[in-house]
N, C-alpha and C positions, 0 to 999 in steps of 0.2 A: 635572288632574295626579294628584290621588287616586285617579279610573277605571284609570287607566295604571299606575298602580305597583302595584294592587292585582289585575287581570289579567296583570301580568309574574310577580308573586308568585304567581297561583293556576298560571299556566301551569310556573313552576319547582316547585310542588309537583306537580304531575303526572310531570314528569322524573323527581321524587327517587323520587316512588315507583312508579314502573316499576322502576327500578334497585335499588329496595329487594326486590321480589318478583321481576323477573327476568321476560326477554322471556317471550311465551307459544310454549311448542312444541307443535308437532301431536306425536301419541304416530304410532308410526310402524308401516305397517299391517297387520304381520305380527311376530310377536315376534320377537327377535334370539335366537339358538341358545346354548347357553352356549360352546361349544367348538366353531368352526369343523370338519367332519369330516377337511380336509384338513392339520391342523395338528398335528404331531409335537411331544412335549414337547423338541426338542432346538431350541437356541437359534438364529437365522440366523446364517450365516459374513459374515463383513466382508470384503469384498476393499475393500484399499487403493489409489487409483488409482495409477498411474504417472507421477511426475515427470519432465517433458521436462529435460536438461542445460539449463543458465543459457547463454545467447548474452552476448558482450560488446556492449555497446550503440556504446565508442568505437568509430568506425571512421575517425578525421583520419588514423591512421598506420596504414602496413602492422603485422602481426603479429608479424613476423622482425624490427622497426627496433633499430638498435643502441643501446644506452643508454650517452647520455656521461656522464665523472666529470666531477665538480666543479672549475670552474676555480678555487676557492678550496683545495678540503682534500681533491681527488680522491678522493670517496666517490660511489657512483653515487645517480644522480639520478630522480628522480621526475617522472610528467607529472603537472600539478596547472593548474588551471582558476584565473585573474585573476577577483578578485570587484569591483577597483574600479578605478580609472582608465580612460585610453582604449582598455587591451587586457580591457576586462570581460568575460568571457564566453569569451573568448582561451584558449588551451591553452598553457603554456611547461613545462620543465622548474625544478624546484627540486630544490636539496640535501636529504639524507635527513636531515641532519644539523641540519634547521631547528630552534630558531631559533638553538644557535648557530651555525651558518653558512647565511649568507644567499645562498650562489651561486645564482645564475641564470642560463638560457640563451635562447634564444628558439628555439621552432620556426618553421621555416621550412618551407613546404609543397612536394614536388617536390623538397631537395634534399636529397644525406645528412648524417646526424647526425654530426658527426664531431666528436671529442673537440678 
């Protein structure tokens, strides 16, 4: 047990001190220039890429679909995603007006939204 702990320890003083002096580098085999010839004291220009417009990801409903009011307090409605029961993951309409008014509607696929 004392051979072992004592070549784990001489082998991690070997680690520590490489890292204390630092890998060894080849010198490299031609001296480096101090100033590139082709490099102008003037800074590089940044061109900033170009941002593609954002695409809508929903696509359950057409574009153009009409938004119904609230069957509670006729304020228009929102499409909003069910996080829990058996329409989980479901897309329905809700009131803008949440939480005080709780109206609801259900979308139906294929047919029109109609108030």
């Amino acid at each position: 047990m004392a051979q072992k702990t004592k070549a784990l320890k001489d082998f991690i003083d070997r680690i520590v001190s490489v890292f204390r002096r630092g890998p060894k580098v080849d010198q490299p085999s031609e001296p480096l220039a101090e100033k590139p010839a082709n490099v102008s004291g003037k800074r590089p220009t940044i061109v900033k890429p170009v941002k593609a417009p954002r695409t809508s990801i929903k696509t359950s409903l057409p574009v153009k679909a009409k938004v119904p009011g609230c069957p509670h307090c006729k304020k228009p409605m929102v499409i909003k995603v069910a996080r829990t029961g058996s329409n989980a993951g479901g897309n329905f309409w809700g009131c803008t007006d949440y939480p005080k008014c709780r109206g609801i509607r259900a979308i139906f696929p294929g047919k029109p939204n109609t108030p």
